[in-house]
N, C-alpha and C positions, 0 to 999 in steps of 0.2 A: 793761651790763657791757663793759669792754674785752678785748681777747683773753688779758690777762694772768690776770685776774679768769675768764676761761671756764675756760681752762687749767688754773687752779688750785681746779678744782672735784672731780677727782679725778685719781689718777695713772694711769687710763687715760682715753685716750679712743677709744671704737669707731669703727672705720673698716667702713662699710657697704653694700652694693653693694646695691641692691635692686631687683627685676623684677617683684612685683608689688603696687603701690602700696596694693592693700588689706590687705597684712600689716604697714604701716609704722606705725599705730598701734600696733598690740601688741607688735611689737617695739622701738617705743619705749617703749610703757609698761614693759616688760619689763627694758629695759638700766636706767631709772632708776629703778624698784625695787631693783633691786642695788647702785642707788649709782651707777650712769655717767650722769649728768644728758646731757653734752654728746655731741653724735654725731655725726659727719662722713658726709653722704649721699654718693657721690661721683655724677658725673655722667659714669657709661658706662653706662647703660640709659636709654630713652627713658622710663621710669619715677620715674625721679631726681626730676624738680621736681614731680610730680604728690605724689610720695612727701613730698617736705616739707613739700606744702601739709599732708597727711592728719596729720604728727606734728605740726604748729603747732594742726591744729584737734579732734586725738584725743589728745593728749599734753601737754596743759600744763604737766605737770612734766620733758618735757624742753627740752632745747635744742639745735633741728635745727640744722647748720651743715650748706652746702656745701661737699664736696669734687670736686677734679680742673677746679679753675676755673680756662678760659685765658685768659679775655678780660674786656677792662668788663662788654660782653655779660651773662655768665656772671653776673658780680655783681650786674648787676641784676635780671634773672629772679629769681633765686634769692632777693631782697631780698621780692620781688614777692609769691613762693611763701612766703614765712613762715622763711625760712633768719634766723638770729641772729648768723651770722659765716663768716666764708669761708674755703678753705683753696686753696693751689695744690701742683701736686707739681713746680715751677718759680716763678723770677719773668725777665716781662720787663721791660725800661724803661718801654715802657706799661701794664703790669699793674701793676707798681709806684705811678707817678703814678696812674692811677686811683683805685687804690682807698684813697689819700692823703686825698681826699675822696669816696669810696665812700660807698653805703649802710651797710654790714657792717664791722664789725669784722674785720680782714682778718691772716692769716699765712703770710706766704710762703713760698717753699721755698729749700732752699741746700742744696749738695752741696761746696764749696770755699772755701778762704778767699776767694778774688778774687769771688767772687759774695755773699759774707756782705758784705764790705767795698762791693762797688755798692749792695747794699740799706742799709749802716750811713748811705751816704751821702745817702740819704731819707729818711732818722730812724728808720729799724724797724730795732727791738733783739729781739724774738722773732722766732724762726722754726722751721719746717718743717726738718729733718735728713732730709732722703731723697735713694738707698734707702740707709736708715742701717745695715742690716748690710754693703750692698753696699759701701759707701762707708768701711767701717773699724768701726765700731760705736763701743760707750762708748771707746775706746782714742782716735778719731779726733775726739770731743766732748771728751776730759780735754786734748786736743795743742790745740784749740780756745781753751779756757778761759784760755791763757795771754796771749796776745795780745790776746783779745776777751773780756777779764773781766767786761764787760757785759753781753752777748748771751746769752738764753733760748732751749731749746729744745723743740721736742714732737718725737723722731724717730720714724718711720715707716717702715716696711718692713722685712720678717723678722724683727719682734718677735713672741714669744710668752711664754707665762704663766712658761717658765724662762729666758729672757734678759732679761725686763722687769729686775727687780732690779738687773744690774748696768748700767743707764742710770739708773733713778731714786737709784741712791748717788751719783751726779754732781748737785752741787748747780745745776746752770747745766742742769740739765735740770728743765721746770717738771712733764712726766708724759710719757707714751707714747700714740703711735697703734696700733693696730692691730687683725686681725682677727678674730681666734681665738676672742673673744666671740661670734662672730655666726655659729659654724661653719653650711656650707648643708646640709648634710643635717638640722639642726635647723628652720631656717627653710623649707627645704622643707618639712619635714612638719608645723609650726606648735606645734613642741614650743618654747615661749615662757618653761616653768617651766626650761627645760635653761637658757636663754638666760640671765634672773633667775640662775641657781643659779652662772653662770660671771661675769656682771657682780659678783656678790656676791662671789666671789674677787681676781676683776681692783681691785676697790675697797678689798678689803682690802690689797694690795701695801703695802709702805713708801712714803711720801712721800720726795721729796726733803728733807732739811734746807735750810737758811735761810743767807745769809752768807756763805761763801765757791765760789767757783767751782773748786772739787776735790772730788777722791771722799769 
């Protein structure tokens, strides 16, 4: 699958922090029971890539992606560990070329037009919108869309279950990252149906429509 194809598997996708790598199977089984197949592990606990190995080999029906990747490095461990696509919360020139020919299906990050436009100009048309409420929100993706009628988004950061909608009515947005699926006081205490019960909502959300790049 390419990251267009991941992305377009539901209009959320969970952004996940995980710490201890034996709760990574059930909570992936958990998110994609609800419908959230794709997962973003990110990679600030030293539990990260142990954690993807465990959904690649406890969770068939998901599909682990790495998140918070800064380097080739990054990409390849994570390829290594059973990751199915990569995510940055940046791109640089070499992060860029890398993963050109990477392992992983690869989506970088942009906060600017001058940074969409370096990455346009290595052929990636999707991308990472973070931190996209920081950054202006749906207002700052519709002012996007005019210039860069081509260019796909997943944004991330300070989305929840009541501002997802007005990002997925922008049709140049392909779904949403975020966290609010995975709250930790659930995950601490291994309440996994809570988990299930809020993917099943996040998965219900409207799609995007098809066609044009406006709301």
């Amino acid at each position: 699958m390419d990251i267009v194809e991941i992305l377009g598997l539901a209009p959320v996708m969970p952004v996940v922090t995980i710490a201890d790598p034996r709760q990574a199977g059930a909570l992936a089984r958990a998110l994609a029971a609800g419908g959230l197949r794709a997962i973003e592990v990110t990679l600030r606990t030293p539990a990260a890539l142990e954690a993807i190995a465990a959904i690649a080999s406890e969770a068939p029906e998901a599909l682990p992606g790495v998140g918070t990747a800064l380097t080739p490095k990054h990409l390849e461990e994570a390829a290594k560990a059973g990751a199915r696509f990569a995510v940055s919360p940046g791109a640089t020139p070499t992060l860029l070329d890398a993963a050109r020919s990477g392992p992983l299906p690869y989506l970088p990050a942009i906060a600017t037009a001058s940074e969409l436009m370096a990455a346009m100009e290595r052929d990636y048309s999707t991308f990472k919108f973070f931190p996209a409420a920081a950054c202006g929100g749906p207002a700052a993706l519709k002012a996007l869309a005019g210039p860069f009628p081509d260019a796909r988004f997943c944004p991330t950061g300070g989305i929840d279950a009541e501002s997802a909608p007005a990002y997925l009515a922008l049709t140049n947005v392909l779904c949403v990252g975020g966290s609010w699926v995975v709250p930790a006081p659930a995950v601490a205490r291994g309440d996994f149906a809570e988990i299930e019960q809020l993917a099943r909502a996040a998965a219900g959300l409207k799609k995007p429509s098809r066609g044009t790049s406006g709301p």
